[in-house]
Each structure stands twice: as structure tokens, then as C-alpha cells.
C-alpha positions in Angstrom: 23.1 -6.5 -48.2 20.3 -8.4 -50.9 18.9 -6.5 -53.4 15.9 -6.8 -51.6 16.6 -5.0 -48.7 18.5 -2.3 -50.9 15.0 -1.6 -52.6 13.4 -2.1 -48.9 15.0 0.6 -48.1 14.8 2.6 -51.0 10.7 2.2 -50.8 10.7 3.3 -47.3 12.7 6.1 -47.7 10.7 7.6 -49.9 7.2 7.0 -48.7 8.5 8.0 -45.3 10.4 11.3 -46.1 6.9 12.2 -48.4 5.1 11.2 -45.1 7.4 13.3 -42.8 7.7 16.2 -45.1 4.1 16.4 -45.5 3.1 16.6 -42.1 5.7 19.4 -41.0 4.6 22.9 -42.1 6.0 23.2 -45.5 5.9 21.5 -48.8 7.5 18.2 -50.2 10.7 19.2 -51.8 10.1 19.9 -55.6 12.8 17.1 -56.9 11.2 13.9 -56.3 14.4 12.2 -55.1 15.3 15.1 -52.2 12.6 13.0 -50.4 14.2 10.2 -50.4 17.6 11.2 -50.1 17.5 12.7 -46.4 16.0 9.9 -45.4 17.6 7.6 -46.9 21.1 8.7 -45.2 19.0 9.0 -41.7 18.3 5.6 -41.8 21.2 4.1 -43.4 22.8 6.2 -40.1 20.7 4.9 -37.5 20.9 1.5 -38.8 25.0 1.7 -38.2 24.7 3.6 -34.7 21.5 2.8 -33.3 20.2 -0.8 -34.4 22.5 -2.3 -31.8 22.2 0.0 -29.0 18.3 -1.4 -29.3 17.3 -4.8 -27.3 14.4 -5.0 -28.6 13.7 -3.6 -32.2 11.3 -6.0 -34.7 13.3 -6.6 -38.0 11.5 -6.6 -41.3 13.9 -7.2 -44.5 16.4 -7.0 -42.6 15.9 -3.3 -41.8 15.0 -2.5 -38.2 11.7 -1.1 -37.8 11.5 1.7 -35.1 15.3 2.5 -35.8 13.6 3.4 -39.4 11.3 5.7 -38.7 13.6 7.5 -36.1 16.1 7.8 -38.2 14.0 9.0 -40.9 12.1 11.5 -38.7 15.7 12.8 -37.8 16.9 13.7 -41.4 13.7 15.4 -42.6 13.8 17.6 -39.4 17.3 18.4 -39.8 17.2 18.9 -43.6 13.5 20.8 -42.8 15.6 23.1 -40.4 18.5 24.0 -42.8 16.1 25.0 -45.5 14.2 27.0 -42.9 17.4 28.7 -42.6 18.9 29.2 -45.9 15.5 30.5 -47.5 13.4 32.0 -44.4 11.3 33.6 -47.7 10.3 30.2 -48.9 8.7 29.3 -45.9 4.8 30.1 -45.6 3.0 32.7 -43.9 0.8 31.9 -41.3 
């Protein structure tokens, strides 16, 4: 892996799990790196067991571009519904 594609990934993992937490009904994480962290593993993931399941996938960086932003999607959900379940009192009120 280059050092570009390590900060590649990095970049994306962040702007997408800000993106993706933002948009589900709760609130970015308050430590700036639990953004990027759930992410991070969800694409690092779906790189290793999706990207070559998919025939046709357009590579950027060497990353995989729709195998990114599933895998990313996947983490914050999953890391969105584990907080939902440890601290039902941290989630807001409708």
C-alpha cells in the first residue's frame, strides 16, 4: 500500500463517516477520530471481502469506489446501532 492511498483512505474515512453520521438521526461522535475510525475498519473490510466479488467497481487511488462508500455506510450503521443500544438516553427525542 503507498502512502498515498494510506492518506486516501484516511481522508475518506473521515469526510465519509462525518457525512454518514450526520445524516442518520443523531450527532457526530464528540472525539473527532470515532468518525473516522468505524469507517475506516468498514472499508479496510470491504476492500478485503468485497472488492473482488465486484466486476465492475471504478478504482481511484487504488481504493475501490462503491466498495467505499458501502463499506463505510455499513460501520457507521452498525457502530450507530450499538450506541443506540448501550445509551438509549443519549439518543434524541422526537
Amino acid at each position: 500500500m503507498d502512502i498515498g492511498t494510506l492518506l486516501l483512505l484516511v481522508g475518506l474515512s473521515y469526510g465519509l463517516g462525518v457525512l454518514w453520521y450526520g445524516l442518520l438521526p443523531g450527532t457526530v461522535p464528540n472525539r473527532v477520530w470515532r468518525a473516522a475510525a468505524y469507517p475506516f475498519v468498514g472499508i479496510w473490510a470491504a476492500e478485503a471481502l468485497i472488492a473482488p466479488l465486484m466486476a465492475f467497481d471504478p478504482k481511484f487511488g487504488g481504493l475501490h469506489l462503491i466498495t467505499v462508500l458501502i463499506g463505510s455506510i455499513v460501520a457507521v450503521i452498525i457502530d450507530w446501532v450499538i450506541t443506540q443500544v448501550r445509551h438509549p438516553a443519549a439518543a434524541p427525542q422526537a
